[in-house]
Residue, then its C-alpha position, 0 to 999 in steps of 0.5 A: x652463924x653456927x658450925x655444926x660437925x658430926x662424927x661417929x659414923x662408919x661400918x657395922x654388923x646387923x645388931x651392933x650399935x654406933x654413937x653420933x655425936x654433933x658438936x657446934x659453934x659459933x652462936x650456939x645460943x640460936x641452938x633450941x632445937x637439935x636434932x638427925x636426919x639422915x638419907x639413903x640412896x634414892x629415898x626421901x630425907x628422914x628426920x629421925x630424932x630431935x631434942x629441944x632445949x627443954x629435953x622434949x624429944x621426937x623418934x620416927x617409927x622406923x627407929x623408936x626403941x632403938x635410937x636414943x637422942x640427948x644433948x649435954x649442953x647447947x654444944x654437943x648433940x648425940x644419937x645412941x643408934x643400937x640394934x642397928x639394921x641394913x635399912x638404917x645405913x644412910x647418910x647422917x646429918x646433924x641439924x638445928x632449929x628454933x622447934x623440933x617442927x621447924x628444924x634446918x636452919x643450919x646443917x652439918x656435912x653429914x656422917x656415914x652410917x653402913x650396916x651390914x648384914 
């Protein structure tokens, strides 16, 4: 099993920057592919970045240029999010997988993102 914790979330202005991080445990060597996803009231859950364990990684349009994906070891997973948008605010969640395309396999509880404008 893996345990996957997020932390990092809260309250900021439009054009302010938060940093998430997600940590795990258990059996981290399961852990390939890491990455976010994150869902606002009433729309669909978003992937909005993810990293393999060979660095690859994957943005959504919505957040290219803006967030940044990295991971310093199996461990722990972060998400630089700057120049942040009320559209941005939503719940975060941490997630893993095999690949980048098949992530889910394990989720966390999720971190509170607000933007404020």
């Amino acid at each position: 099993q893996v345990q996957l914790v997020e932390s990092g979330g809260g309250l900021v202005q439009a054009g302010g920057s938060l940093r998430l991080s997600c940590a795990a445990s258990g059996s981290i060597f399961r852990l390939n592919a890491m990455g976010w996803y994150r869902r606002a009231p009433g729309k669909e859950r978003e992937l909005v970045a993810a990293i393999d364990y060979g660095r690859r990684t994957y943005y959504s349009d919505s957040v290219k240029g803006r967030f940044t994906i990295s991971r310093d070891n199996a461990k722990n997973t972060y998400l630089q999010m700057n120049n942040l948008k009320p559209e941005d605010t939503a719940m975060y969640y941490c997630a893993s997988g095999t690949t980048i395309a098949t992530m889910g396999d394990y989720w966390g509880q999720g971190t509170q993102v607000t933007v404020s404008s």
